[in-house]
N, C-alpha and C positions, 0 to 999 in steps of 0.2 A: 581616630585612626592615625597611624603614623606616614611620616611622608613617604614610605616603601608602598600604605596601604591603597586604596581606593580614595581617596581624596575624603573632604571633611565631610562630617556627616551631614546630609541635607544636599548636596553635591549630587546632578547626576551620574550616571557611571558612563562612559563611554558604551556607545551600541557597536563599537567595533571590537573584533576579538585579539587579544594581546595581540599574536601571530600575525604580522605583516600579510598582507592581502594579495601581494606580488609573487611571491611562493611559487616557486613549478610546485611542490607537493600538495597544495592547496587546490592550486588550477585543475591538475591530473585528478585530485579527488573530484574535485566537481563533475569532471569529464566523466568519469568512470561511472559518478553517483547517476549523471543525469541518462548516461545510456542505459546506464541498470533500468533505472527508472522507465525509460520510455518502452524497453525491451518487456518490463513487469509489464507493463500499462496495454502494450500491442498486444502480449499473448489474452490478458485476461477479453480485452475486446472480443479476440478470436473466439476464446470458449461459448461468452453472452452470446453473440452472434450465431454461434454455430447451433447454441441450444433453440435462440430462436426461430433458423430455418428450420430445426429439424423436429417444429412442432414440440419442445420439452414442455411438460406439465404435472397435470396432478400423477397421472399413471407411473410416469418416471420416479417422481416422490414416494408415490406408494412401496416402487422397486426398492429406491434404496434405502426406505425406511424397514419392508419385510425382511430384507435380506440383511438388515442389522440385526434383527432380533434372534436371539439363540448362536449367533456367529462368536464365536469364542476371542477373533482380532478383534471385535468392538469392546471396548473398554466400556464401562460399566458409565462414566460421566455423558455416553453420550444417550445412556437409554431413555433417561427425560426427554429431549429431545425426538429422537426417534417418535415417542409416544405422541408428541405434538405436529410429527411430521405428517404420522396417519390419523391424526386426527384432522387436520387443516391440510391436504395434500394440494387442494388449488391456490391457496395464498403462498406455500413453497414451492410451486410451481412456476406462478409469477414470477416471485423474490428472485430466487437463487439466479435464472439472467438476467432480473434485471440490477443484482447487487454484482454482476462480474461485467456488467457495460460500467456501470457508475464508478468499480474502481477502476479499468481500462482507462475511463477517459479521464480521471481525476489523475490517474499515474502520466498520461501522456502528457497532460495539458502545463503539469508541474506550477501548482498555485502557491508559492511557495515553501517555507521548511517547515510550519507546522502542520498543514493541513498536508502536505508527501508524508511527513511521517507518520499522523494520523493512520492515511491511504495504506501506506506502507504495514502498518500494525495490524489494519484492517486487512490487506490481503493474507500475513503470517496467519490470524486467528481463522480467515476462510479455510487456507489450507491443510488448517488442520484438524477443522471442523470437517473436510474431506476426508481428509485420510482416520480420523476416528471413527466414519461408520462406514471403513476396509473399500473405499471409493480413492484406488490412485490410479492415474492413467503419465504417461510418460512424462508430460512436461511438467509434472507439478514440484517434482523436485529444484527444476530450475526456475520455476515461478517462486519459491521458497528461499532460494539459493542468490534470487535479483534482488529479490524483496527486502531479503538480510542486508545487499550489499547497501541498501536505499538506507536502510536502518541504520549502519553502521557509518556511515558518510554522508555527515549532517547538512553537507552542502547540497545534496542530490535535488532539492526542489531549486535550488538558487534559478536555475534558468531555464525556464517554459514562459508561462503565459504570467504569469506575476511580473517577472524580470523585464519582461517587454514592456507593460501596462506602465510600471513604473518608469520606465525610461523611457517613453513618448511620456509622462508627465513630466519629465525634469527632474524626478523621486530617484532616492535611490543610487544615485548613478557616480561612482565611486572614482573619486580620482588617484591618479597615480598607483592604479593596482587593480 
């Protein structure tokens, strides 16, 4: 490597990223990532929750599996599925709230940036595993629209419950910035 480069080989690399860490545009991102984040996290709660008081199960499954088939807005990748919907309608009756608590509390709790963007990838491909079988209700566009920002602003897990853990350990805890 040359001395512009990353240092000699065998060298660790720095765990910090070029870009000075003191940054308003860095911080602002954070801020921004982590409301997205928490605002992703709050609604999907809401959804899981509201499915489970209002008794959601196999019969729900059944609904929006029948009502995918022959529907001309369902795109054709989702009819495998479909077909496993109505076949297993109480294991996706389970699932589907209890896969929208899991990512609720995984968005709120913010365990840091690989497992939020996991979370985060995770909530895009729900979304749109919703909206493939013609299942869109108002807020999914902004759960889609959070979810992106979480995506695009790699700091958005920096601070939840990781950020804390690590700094009641001594870990982590970044000087001058």
């Amino acid at each position: 490597m040359t001395a512009a480069g990353a240092g000699v080989v065998g060298e660790a690399l720095p765990a910090e990223p070029a870009v000075r860490r003191g940054t308003g545009l860095l911080r602002a991102g954070e801020v921004v990532g982590t409301l997205a984040r928490i605002a992703a996290g709050a609604l999907w709660l809401g959804e899981g929750l509201l499915k489970y008081r209002a008794g959601f199960g196999s019969a729900d499954i059944l609904l929006v599996a029948q009502g995918s088939t022959g529907n001309s807005r369902v795109p054709f990748y989702f009819r495998p599925l479909g077909a496993l919907m109505q076949a297993t309608p109480g294991l996706f009756g389970f699932a589907i709230p209890a896969l929208e608590v899991a990512l609720g509390i995984l968005l709120v709790l913010g365990l840091g940036r690989v497992l939020t963007t996991i979370t985060a990838l995770g909530s895009v491909a729900t979304l749109m595993l919703y909206w493939s079988s013609d299942q869109l209700i108002t807020q999914y566009p902004l759960m889609t629209l959070l979810s992106a920002i979480v995506l695009a602003l790699p700091w958005s897990g920096r601070f939840g419950v990781a950020w804390l853990w690590a700094r009641r350990r001594g870990r982590g805890v970044r000087r001058g910035g």
